[in-house]
N, C-alpha and C positions, 0 to 999 in steps of 0.2 A: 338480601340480594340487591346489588347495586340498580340493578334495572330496574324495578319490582313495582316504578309506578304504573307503567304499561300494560301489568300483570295484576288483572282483576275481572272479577264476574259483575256483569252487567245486573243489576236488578232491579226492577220497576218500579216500586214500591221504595222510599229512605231511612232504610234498615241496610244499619252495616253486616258486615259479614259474624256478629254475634248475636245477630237478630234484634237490634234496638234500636229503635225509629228515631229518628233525629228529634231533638225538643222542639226546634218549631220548623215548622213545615210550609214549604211556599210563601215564604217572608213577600210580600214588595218592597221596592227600593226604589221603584221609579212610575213610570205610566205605561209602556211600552209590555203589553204581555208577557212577554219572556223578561224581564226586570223581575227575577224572583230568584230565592236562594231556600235553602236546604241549611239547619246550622246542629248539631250534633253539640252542646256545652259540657267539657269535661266535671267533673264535681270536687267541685272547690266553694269554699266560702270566701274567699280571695278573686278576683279579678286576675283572670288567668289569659295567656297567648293566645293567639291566631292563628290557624293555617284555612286559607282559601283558594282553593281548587277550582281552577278555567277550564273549562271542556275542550278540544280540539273539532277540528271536525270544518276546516279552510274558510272559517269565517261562515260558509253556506247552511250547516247542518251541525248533529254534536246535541247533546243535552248535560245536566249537573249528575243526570245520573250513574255519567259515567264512571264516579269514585264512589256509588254507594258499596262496591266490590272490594274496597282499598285496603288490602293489609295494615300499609301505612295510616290509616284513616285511625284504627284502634290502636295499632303503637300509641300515634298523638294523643289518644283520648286518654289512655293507660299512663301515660307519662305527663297529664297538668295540660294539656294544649287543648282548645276547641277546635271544631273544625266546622269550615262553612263551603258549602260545593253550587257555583251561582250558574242561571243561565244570564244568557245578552243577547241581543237583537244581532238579528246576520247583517253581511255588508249587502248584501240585496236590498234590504228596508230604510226607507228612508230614514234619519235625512242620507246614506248610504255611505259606503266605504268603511275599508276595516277601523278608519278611527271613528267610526260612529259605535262600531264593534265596543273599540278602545275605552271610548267615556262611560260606556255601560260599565263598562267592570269597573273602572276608575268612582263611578259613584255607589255603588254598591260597597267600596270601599269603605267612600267616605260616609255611608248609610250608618255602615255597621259601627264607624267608630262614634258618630254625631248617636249615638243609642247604645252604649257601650255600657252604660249600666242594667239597660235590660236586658243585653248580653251576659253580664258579667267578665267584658273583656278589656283588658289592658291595652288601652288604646297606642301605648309607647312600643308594642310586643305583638305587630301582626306581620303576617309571610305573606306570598301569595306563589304558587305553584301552578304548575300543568303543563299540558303535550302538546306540540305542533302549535294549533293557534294558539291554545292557552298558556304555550310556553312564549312565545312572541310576543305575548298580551302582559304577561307575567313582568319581562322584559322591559316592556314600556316603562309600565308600574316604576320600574326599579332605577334605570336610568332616565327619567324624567326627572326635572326640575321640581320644587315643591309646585303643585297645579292647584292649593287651596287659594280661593275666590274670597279674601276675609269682607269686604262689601258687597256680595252678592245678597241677594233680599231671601233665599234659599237658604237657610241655615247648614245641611246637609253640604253645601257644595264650598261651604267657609273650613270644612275639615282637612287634616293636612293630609297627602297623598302619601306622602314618603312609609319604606316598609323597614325592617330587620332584619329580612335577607328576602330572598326568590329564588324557586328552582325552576327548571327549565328541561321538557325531554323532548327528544324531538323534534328539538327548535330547528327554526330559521334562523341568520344571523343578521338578519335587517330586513323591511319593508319596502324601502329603497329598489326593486324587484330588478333593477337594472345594473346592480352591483352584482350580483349573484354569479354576471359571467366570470368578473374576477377572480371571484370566491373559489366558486366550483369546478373552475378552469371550463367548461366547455362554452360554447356560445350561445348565445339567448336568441336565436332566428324569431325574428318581430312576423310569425305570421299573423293573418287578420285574428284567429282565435287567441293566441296568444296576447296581443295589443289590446283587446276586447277587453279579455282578464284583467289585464296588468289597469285597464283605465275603469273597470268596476272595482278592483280595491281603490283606487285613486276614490272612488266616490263619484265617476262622471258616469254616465250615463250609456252614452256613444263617448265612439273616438270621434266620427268627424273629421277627419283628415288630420286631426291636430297632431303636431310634436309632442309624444307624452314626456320627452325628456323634459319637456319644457316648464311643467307642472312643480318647480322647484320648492314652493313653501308645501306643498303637498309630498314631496320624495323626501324632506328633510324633516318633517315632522315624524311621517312614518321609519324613518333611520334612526331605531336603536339605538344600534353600534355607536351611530359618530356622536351620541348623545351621551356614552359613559363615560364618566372620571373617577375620579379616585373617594369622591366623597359619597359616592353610591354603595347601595345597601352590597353586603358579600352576596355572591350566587354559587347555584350548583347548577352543573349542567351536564347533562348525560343522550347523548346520542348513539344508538347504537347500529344504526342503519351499515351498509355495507358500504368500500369505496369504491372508486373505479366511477367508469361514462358512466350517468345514469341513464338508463333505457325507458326511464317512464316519468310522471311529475312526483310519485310519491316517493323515489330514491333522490331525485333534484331535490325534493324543497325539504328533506328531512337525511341530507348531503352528511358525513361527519366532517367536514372541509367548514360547513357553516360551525360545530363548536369550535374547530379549530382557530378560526378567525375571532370569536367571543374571546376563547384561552388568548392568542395574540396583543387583542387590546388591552385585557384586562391586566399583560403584564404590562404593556405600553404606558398605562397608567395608572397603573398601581393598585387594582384593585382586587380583592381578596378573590379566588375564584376556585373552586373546585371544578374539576372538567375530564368528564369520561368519552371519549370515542374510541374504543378498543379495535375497532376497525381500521386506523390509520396511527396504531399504536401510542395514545396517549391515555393514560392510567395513573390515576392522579398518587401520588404516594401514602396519601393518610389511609386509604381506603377507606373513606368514612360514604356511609350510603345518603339519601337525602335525610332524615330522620335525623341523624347522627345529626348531623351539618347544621341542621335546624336547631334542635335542642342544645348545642355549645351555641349559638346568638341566643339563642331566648332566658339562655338557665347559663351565663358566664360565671358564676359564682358557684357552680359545681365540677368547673373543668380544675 
């Protein structure tokens, strides 16, 4: 089933759904409590792929345990792929805002491949997936710049960021929170709780009277979108929300008008994209689900 990341059982314990506990359990990657991962390694005596799984949950709330339920979680493991499911610090904690979100998963990244042999992971051959924030966060990942630090005194943070491919459900189509009226056609009425929001993912604290427009190295950092090209990893992305005004923030920020704008650029600049919003009738022709999608990058010598 094309949707099917969405569609899992929550369970408390990291035991996927055949009842096997992930090999290691509560990794650290960083200093920050929630800098911890969940990694399930498929069984190989080879140095095998990656899929790692972002939680959703508006940057505020959300845990890794939200794919111990994942069909797709044992596909991956059944097919040669490891799988690692990370939590990150909210944009509430300092130092605040969703790119503080951001570099968490960004170094957990760079964690897993700077220790890749204790992994047993092919450092050329990691994805990274997930819903709502974790599909946003995925995104970054993807259309970001290489962000390895090779003089940083951190060895961890000298590792390269770049991925394979990234899926995306649920997503947003930019952080930029002030493009969205474009996007989604309706208008973004700046009340104070609204300007509140939009200046704690920023990272500020209060607004303070200030023009959030204004906060420009901050809107352009967090904008995705105007950050792909062509030389960006392939992606899948699947939004299945309804269209039409949305009546609430969870039909806004999870719009299909936001993949359609992903689909948009990605042909603008030529980059490879798989894109489902069946709601506003785009249906991608392969019909290939994320899995599929995943395993032709990883394994191109079996297509």
């Amino acid at each position: 089933m094309l949707g099917n990341e969405i569609e899992f059982t929550e369970i408390s314990e990291p035991l996927n759904i055949r009842g096997e506990q992930a090999t290691f359990v509560n990794e650290k990657y960083g200093d920050h409590p929630r800098n911890t991962f969940d990694i399930w390694l498929a069984n190989s005596e080879t140095p095998t792929p990656l899929v790692i799984y972002i939680h959703g949950g508006g940057f505020t709330g959300g845990d890794k345990s939200k794919y111990f339920g994942s069909e797709d979680l044992v596909r991956f493991l059944d097919a040669g792929v490891s799988v690692a499911t990370i939590n990150y610090r909210f944009m509430t904690e300092a130092p605040y805002g969703i790119k503080a979100s951001f570099n968490d998963s960004k170094r957990c990244l760079q964690y897993i491949r700077h220790h890749a042999a204790k992994y047993n992971i092919d450092k050329t051959r990691i994805a990274c997936s997930g819903g709502s924030a974790g599909a946003g966060t995925a995104l970054w990942l993807a259309f970001s710049d290489e962000m390895a630090d090779p003089g940083n005194p951190d060895p961890v943070l000298r590792e390269s960021t770049r991925l394979t491919c990234a899926g995306a459900f649920a997503t947003q189509s930019t952080y930029d929170i002030f493009q969205w009226e474009k996007i989604v056609g309706v208008p973004m009425s700046e009340t104070p709780k609204k300007r509140q929001a939009i200046a704690t993912a920023f990272g500020l604290k209060t607004v303070n009277g200030t023009d959030l427009l204004e906060y420009k190295e901050i809107r352009n950092e967090l904008d995705f979108l105007n950050k792909m090209d062509k030389n960006d990893p392939p992606i899948f992305v699947y939004n299945k929300h309804k269209n039409g005004i949305p009546s609430n923030d969870d039909e806004l920020n999870h719009h299909p008008l936001h993949a359609k704008a992903i689909k948009n650029k990605a042909g603008e600049v030529g980059l490879e994209a798989v894109v489902y919003a069946p709601e506003i009738g785009i249906i991608d022709p392969s019909g290939k689900d994320l899995v599929e999608f995943f395993l032709e990058k990883f394994f191109p010598e079996n297509e």
